[in-house]
ROLO-646515 format. One record per residue (C-alpha): x, y, z. Coordinates in Angstrom, 2 decimals, decimal comma. Example, Ala and Ser with C-alpha at 12.3 -4.5 7.8 and 13.67 -1.06 7.14 Angstrom:
REM residues 2
       X       Y       Z
   12,30   -4,50    7,80
   13,67   -1,06    7,14
//
This chain:
REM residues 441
       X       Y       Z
    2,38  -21,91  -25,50
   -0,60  -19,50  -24,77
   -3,42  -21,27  -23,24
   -6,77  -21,33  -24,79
   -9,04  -18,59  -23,38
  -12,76  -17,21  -22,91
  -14,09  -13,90  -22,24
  -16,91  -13,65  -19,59
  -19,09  -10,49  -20,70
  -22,51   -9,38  -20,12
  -25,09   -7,18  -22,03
  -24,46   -4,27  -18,87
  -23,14   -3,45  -15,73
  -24,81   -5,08  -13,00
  -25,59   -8,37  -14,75
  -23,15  -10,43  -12,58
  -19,90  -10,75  -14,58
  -17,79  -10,71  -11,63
  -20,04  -13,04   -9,47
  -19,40  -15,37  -12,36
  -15,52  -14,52  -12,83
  -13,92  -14,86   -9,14
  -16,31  -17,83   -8,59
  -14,58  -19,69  -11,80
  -11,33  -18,41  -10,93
  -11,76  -19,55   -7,25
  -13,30  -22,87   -8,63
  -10,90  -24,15  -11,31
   -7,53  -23,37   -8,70
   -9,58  -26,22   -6,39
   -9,56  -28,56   -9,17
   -6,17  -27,90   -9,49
   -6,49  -25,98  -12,63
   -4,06  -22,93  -13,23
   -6,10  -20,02  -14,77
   -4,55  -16,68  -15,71
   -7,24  -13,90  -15,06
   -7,21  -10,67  -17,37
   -9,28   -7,30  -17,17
  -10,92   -6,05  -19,79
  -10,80   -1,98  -19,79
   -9,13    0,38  -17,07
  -10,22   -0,84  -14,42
   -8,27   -0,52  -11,05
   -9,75   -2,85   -8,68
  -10,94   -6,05  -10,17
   -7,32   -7,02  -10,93
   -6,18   -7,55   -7,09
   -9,60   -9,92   -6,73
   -8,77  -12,02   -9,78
   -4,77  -11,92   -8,22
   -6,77  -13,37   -4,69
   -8,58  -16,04   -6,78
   -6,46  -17,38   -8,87
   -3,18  -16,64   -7,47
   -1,91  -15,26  -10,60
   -1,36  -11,69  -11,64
   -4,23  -10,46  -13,30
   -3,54   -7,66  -16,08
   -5,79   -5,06  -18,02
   -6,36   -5,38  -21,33
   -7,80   -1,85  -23,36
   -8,17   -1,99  -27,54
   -8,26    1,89  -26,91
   -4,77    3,01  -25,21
   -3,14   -0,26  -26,05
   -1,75   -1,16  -29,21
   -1,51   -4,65  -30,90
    1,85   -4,76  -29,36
    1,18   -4,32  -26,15
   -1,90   -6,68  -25,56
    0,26   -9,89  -27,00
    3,08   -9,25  -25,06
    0,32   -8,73  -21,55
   -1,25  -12,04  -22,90
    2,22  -13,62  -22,96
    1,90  -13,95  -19,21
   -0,69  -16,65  -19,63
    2,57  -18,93  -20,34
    2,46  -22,08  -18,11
   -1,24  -21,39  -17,14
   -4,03  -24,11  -18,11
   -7,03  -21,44  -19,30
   -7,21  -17,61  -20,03
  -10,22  -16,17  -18,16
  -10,76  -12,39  -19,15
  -12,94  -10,48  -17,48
  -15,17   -7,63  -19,45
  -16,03   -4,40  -18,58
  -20,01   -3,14  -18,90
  -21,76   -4,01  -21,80
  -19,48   -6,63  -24,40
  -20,15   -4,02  -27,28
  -19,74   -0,84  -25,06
  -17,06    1,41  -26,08
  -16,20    5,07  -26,62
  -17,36    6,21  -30,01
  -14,39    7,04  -31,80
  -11,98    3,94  -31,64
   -8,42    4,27  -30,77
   -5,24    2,07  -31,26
   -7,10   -1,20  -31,59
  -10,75   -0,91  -31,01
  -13,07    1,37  -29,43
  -12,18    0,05  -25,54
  -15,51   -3,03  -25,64
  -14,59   -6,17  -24,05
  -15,92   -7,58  -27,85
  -12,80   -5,80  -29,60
  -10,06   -7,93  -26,94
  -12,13  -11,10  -27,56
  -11,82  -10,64  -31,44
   -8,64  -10,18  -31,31
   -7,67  -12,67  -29,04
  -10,02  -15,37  -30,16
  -11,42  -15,75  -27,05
  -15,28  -17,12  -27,62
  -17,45  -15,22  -25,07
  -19,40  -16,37  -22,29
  -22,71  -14,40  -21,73
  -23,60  -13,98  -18,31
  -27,64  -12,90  -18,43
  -29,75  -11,71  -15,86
  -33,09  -14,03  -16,53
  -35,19  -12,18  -13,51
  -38,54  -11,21  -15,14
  -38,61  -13,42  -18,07
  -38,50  -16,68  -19,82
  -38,23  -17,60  -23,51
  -37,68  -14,26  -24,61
  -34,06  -14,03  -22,92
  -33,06  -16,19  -25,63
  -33,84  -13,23  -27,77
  -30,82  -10,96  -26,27
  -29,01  -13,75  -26,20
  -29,48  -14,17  -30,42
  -29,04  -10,60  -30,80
  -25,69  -10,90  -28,57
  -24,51  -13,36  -31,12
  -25,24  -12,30  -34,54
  -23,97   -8,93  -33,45
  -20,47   -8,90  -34,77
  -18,89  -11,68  -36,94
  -15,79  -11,78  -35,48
  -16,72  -12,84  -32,03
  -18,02  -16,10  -31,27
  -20,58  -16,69  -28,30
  -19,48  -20,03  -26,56
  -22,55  -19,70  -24,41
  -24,69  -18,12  -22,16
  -24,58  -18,83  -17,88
  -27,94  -17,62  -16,45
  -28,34  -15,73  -13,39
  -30,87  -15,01  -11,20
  -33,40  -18,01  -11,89
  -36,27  -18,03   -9,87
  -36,87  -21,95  -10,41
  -36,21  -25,11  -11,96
  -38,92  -24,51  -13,67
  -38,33  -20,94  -14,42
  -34,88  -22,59  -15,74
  -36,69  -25,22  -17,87
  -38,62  -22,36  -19,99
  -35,48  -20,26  -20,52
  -33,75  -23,61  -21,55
  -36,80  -24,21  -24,38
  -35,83  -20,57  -25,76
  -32,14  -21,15  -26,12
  -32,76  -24,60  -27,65
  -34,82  -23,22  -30,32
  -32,26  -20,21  -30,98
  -29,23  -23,00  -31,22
  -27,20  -21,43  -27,95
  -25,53  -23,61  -25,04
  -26,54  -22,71  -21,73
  -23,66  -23,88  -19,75
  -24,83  -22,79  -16,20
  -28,11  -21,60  -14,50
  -27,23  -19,66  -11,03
  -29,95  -19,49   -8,77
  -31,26  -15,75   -7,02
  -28,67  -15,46   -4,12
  -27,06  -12,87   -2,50
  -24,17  -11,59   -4,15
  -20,82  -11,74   -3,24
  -20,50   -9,22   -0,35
  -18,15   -6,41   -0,69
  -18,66   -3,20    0,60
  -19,52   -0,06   -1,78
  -17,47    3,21   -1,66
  -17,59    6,02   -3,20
  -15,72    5,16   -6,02
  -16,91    1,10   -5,98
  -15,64   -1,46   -4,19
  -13,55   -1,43   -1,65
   -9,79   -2,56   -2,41
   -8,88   -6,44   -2,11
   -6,33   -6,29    0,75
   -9,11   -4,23    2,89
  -11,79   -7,45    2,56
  -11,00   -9,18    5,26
  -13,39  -11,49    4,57
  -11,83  -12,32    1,22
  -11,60  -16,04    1,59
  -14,66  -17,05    2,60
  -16,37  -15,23    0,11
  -14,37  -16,92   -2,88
  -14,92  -19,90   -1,40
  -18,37  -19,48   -0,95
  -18,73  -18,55   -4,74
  -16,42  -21,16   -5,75
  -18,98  -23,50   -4,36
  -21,71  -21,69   -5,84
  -20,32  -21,99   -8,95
  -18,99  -25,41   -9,15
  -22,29  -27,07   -8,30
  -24,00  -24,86  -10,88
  -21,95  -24,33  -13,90
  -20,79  -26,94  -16,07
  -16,86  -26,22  -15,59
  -15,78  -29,09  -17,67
  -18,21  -27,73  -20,91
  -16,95  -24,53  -19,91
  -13,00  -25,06  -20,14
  -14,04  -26,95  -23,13
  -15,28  -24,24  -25,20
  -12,12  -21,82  -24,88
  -10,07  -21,16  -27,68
   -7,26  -18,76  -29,34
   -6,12  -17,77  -32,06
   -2,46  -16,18  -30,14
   -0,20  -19,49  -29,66
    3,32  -18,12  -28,95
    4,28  -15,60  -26,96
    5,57  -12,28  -28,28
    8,46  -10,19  -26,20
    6,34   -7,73  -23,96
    5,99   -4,35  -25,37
    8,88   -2,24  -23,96
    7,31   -0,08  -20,97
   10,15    3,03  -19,79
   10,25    3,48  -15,84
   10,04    6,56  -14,48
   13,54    6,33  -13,06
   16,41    3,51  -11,93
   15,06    3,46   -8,30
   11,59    3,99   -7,87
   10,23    5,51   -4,38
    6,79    4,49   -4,78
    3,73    5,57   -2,37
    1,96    2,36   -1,15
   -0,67    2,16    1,77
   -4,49    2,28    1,70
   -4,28    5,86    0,38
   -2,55    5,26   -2,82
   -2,91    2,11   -4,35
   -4,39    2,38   -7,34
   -1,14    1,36  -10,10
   -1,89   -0,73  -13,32
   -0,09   -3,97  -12,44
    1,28   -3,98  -16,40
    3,45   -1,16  -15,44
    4,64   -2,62  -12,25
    5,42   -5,60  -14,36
    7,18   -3,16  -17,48
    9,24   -1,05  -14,38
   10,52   -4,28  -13,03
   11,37   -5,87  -16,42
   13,03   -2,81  -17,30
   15,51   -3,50  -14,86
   14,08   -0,93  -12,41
   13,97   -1,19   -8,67
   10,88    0,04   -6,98
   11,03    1,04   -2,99
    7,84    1,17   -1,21
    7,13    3,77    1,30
    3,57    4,58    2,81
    2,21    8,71    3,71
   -0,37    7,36    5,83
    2,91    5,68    8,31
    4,64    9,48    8,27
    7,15    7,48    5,95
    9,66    9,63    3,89
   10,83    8,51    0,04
   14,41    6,80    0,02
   16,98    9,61   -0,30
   18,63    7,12   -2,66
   15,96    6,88   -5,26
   16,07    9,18   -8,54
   12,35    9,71   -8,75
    9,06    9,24   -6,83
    5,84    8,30   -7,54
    2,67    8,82   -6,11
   -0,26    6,82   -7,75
   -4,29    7,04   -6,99
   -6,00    6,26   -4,38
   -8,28    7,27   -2,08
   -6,55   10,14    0,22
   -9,70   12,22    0,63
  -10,48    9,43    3,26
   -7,51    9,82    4,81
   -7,44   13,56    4,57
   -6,66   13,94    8,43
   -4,28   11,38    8,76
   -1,87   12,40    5,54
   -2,23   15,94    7,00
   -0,44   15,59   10,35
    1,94   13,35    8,77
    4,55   16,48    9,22
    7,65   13,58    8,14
    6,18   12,58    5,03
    5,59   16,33    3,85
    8,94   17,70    4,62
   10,75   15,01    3,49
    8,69   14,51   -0,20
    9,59   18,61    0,21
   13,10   17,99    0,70
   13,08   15,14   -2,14
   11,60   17,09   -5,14
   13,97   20,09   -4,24
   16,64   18,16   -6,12
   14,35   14,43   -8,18
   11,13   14,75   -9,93
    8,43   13,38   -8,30
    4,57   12,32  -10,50
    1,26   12,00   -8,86
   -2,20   10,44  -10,36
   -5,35   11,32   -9,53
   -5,52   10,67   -5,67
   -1,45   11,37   -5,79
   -2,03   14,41   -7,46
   -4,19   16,13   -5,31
   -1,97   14,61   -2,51
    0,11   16,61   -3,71
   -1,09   20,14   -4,01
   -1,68   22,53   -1,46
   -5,28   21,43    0,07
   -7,59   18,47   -0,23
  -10,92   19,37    1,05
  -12,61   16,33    2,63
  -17,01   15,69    1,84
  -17,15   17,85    5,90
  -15,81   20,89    4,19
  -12,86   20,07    6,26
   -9,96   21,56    4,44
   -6,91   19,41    4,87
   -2,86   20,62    4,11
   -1,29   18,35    1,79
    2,24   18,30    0,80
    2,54   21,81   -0,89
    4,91   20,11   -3,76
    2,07   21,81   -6,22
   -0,52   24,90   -5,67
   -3,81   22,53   -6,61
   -6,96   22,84   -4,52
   -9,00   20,41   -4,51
  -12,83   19,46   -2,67
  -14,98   16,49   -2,47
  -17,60   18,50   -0,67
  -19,40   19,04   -3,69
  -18,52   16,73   -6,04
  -18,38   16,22   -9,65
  -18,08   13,20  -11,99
  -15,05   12,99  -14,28
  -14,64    9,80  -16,08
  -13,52    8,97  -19,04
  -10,15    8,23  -21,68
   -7,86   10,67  -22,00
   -5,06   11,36  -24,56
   -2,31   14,06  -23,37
    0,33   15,84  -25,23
    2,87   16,63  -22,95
    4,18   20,35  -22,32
    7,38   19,60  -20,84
    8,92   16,51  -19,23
    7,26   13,97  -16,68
    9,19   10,69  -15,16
    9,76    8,53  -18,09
    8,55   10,23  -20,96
   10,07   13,41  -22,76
    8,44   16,69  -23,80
    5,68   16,48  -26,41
    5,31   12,40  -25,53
    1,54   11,55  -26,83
   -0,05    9,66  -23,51
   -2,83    7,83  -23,32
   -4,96    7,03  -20,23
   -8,30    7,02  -17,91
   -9,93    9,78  -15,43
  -12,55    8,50  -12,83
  -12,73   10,41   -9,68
  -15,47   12,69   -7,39
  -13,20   15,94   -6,69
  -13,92   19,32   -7,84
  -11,06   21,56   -8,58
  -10,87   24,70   -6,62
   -7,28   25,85   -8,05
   -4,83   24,27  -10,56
   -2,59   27,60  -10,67
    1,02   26,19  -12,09
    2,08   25,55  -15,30
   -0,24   23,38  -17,43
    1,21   19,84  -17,21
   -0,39   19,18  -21,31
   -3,11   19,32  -23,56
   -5,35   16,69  -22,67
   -8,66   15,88  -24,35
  -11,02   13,19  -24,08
  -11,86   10,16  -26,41
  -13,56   12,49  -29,07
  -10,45   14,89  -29,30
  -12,32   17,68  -27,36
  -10,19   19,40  -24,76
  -10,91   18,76  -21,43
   -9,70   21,85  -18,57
   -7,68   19,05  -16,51
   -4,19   19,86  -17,85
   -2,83   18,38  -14,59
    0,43   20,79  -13,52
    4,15   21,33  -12,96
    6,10   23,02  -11,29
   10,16   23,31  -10,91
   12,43   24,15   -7,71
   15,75   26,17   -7,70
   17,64   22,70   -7,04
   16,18   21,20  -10,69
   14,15   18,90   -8,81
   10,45   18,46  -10,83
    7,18   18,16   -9,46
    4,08   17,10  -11,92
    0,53   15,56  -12,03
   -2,49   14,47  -13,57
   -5,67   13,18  -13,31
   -5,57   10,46  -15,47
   -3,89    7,25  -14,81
   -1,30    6,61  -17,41
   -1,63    3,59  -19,37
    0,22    3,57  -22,38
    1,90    5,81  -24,72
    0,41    6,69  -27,95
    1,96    4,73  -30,86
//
């Protein structure tokens, strides 16, 4: 049976969603409490804190790339677990404006479907009574999601507390926590957010300090009380193709960045992945039929992936005769140069003739929906992709073959076609920007 569930959301970033999230998750595995975490949106990073928390895989969730389908059979993993906890991204109504295979991509669209009531985490710094306002708006906002609560953040006082308590009394909403101003949780910021869980080496103590913070100031037995769902069995998981039998897959600080429901779809499809890290001079296994280079962050280990003369000639020698894919940070891995935020211009592997820089950098982020030009690992010519950009580098050169048509959430084309090239021994090599997160139905 699927577990009943709740989906902690804010009105925007910044509001203290995940302050709230690894706190509970952190909190409930103490009481001995088995709580399957979930992400709403494509995001890359809060997954592998959630995982540290609660000891449980942590998926995404995304009403815009994933279809009905696919979001059962990822909520199927909450067999054998005691709660569902998902996780929201930015505002709960935020979303692209022209919705894709079930919603628009808001953290309200997975909690409709789902059934999942919402808890409202609100930042009550600079007000009183009138916070219950937001909070009313936040609830008669769409029908078909239900606000289990609110959990207030930064109160100044008990007394601040009291008046915010009068407000949400008179609108009829349950305040089922009041967090005091505290630090946050401590992670360091990097250019592209946080850094990665398995680089916080301080990663216990700071769930257990929020557990603590969160037990003695959140209701956790009101809490658990007010999930719910309307998904009781599980379906079979949506059928995800590997990219190959035997997967040589990049994995070190560099390139980490893989949606763990794809992981999850590779191995249940019977494939074997083989892990093998640039940034040691390691080489692909010879015996696998494709490789795969995810994101990451190699423009901080520009230096390092350039003098690692092993790993280039043999990911050379590899895609003479396989295919081999790169995302994003794998991508431009890669190509031909990565140019570091010095102006340093590094050599990468050479497998493609992209040039990219970070010395002056420019924002992409965003959905993206590809039609393919030709074949990639695991999905054939003319395939319709969907997936999500979000990355600094400028492109200096992208001279091969146009990898597909990609455009953004609004259909408008977008000049990232990512690229491909093939060698005289039928090996492939391709890549994109966007991370790859489901195909279109």
């Amino acid at each position: 049976m699927i577990p009943p569930g709740l989906m902690i959301s804010a009105p925007s970033s910044g509001t203290g969603k995940t302050t709230l999230m690894l706190g509970l998750l952190a909190a409930f595995r103490a009481q001995g409490v088995t709580v399957q975490p979930f992400k709403g949106g494509p995001d890359y990073i809060d997954p592998a804190f959630h995982t540290a928390a609660s000891g449980r895989a942590s998926f995404n969730l995304d009403s815009w790339s994933m279809d009905r389908a696919c979001l059962d059979g990822l909520v199927g993993n909450a067999i054998g677990a005691d709660l569902i906890l998902a996780e929201g991204s930015m505002g709960l109504f935020d979303g692209v404006a022209v919705p894709g295979q079930c919603g628009n991509g808001a953290s309200a669209d997975i909690a409709a479907l789902m059934g999942w009531p919402v808890v409202l985490v609100l930042d009550a710094s600079g007000a009183a009574q009138s916070v219950a306002a937001t909070a009313l708006g936040f609830k008669m906002m769409r029908p078909d999601v239900t606000l289990a609560g609110v959990v207030l953040n930064r109160v100044a006082s008990p007394r601040h507390e009291t008046l915010i308590r009068v407000g949400m009394d008179t609108a009829g909403i349950t305040v089922l926590g009041a967090l005091p101003r505290r630090k946050e949780i401590e992670m360091p910021e990097r250019h592209l957010g946080l850094v990665q869980a398995g680089e916080q080496e301080n990663l216990p103590q700071i769930l257990g300090e929020a557990a603590g913070f969160i037990a003695e100031n959140v209701d956790l037995a009101a809490l658990r009380s007010a999930a719910a769902g309307t998904l009781k069995t599980a379906p079979a998981p949506a059928a995800v193709i590997p990219p190959g039998n035997r997967i040589a897959l990049a994995r070190d600080d560099a390139f980490a960045f893989v949606y763990p429901h794809l992981l999850a779809g590779w191995h249940a499809a019977g494939a074997e992945v083989l892990p093998f890290s640039p940034l040691a001079d390691q080489v692909p296994d010879p015996s696998a039929d494709v490789c795969w280079l995810p994101g990451g962050y190699p423009e901080l280990h520009a230096g390092k992936l350039a003098a690692a003369e092993k790993f280039r000639s043999g990911i050379q020698s590899f895609a003479q005769t396989k295919p081999v894919h790169g995302e994003c940070g794998g991508y431009m891995a890669m190509g031909s140069v990565l140019v570091d935020k010095d102006g340093t211009a590094h050599q990468m592997a050479g497998l493609l003739g992209l040039e990219t820089s970070f010395e002056k950098r420019k924002f992409h982020l965003g959905y993206r929906k590809a039609t393919l030009n030709t074949d990639m690992p695991g999905h054939a010519s003319n395939s319709r992709l969907r997936g999500h950009e979000f990355h600094y580098a400028t492109i200096l050169s992208e001279p091969d073959a146009p990898l597909a048509r990609i455009t953004d959430s609004n259909d408008i084309e977008v000049a990232e076609t990512g690229s491909t090239r093939t060698f005289e021994g039928g090996g492939r090599a391709t890549g994109t920007f966007f991370h790859l997160i489901a195909e279109d139905a």
